[in-house]
Residue, then its C-alpha position, 0 to 999 in steps of 0.5 A: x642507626x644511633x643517629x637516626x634515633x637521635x634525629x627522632x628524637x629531636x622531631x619527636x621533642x618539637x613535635x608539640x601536640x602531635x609528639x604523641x601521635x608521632x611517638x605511637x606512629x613511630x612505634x608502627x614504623x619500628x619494626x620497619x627500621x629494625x629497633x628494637x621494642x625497649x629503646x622505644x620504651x626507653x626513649x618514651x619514658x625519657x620524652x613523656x615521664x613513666x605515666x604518659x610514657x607508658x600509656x603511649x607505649x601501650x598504646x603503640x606496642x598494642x597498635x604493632x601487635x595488631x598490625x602484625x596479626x592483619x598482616x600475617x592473616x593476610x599473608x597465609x604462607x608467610x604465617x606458615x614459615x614464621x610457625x616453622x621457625x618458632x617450631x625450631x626455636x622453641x619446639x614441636x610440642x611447646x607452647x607458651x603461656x601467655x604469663x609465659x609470653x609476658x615475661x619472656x617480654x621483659x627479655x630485651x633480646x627476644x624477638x616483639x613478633x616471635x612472642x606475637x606469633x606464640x600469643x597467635x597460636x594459642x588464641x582462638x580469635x582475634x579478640x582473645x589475641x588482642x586481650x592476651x597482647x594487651x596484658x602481655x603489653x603492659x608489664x613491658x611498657x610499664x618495666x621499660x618507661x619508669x625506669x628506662x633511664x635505670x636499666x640504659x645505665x645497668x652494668x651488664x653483671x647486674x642485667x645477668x642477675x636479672x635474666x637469671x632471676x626471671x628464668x624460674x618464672x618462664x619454667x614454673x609458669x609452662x604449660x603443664x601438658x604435652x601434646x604428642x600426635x601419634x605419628x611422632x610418637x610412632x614412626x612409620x617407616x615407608 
């Protein structure tokens, strides 16, 4: 894998003016190859410098998440079982902010579509999506392209500092409600 990546990397270098173009389409095609969101960030600072870096990050990343959202609408059965899942990961009664989602963003580990599909469930339409997923959109592109190289160095002490350091924002920003449907609450033995 770590060759692949470095092979485009080389092609997107020579790629001239249609590096970024190259670069925004790569970011379409990486959850295709399995990458993960911040090495695209990482090498997009590297490539183009913080400004142009992150724009063209911005841009792909938005690009993907709408994508994502054309293809789980398309595909009713398979939205079903990515809901079931984010049900037992995160639970029945959660749902997430979108400052929540935004920060849990910055987590290198977490799953991109994972924290799509929590954006998907608390927006009404596709334009409230496509507004939460651009402002989720920008601390990530913004944190992982100006100091891409910084964080690729970090001892993983220091990286420990930083998640533990994020964690009393994702509780302190939680949706404050709990929603219990009534046969949860009381269970009905049959």
């Amino acid at each position: 894998m770590e060759q692949f990546g470095i092979y485009i990397m080389t092609f997107i270098e020579t790629g001239g003016l249609f590096a970024p173009i190259l670069f925004i389409g790569f970011h379409l095609l990486r959850p295709l190859f399995f990458l993960p969101v911040v090495f695209i960030c990482i090498s997009g600072g590297i490539l183009f410098g913080a400004t142009l870096g992150t724009v063209y990050s911005l841009v792909g990343i938005t690009l993907s998440s709408i994508l994502f959202y054309m293809i789980i609408q398309w595909m009713p059965k398979t939205l079903n079982r990515f809901m079931s899942l984010k049900q037992k990961i995160i639970g029945n009664n959660r749902q997430l902010t979108t400052s929540q989602v935004t920060l849990l963003r910055l987590v290198p580990f977490i799953h991109f579509h994972l924290l799509s599909l929590c954006l998907i469930e608390i927006s009404g339409n596709f334009r409230e999506y496509a507004k939460s997923s651009i402002v989720s959109n920008i601390p990530l592109a913004l944190v992982y392209t100006s100091i891409g190289q910084w964080i690729s160095t970090l001892s993983p002490y220091y990286i420990l500092i930083f998640l533990a350091a994020l964690l009393p924002f994702i509780y302190l920003l939680r949706r404050r409600e709990i929603i219990i449907k009534w046969e949860d609450f009381f269970q009905v033995s049959t």
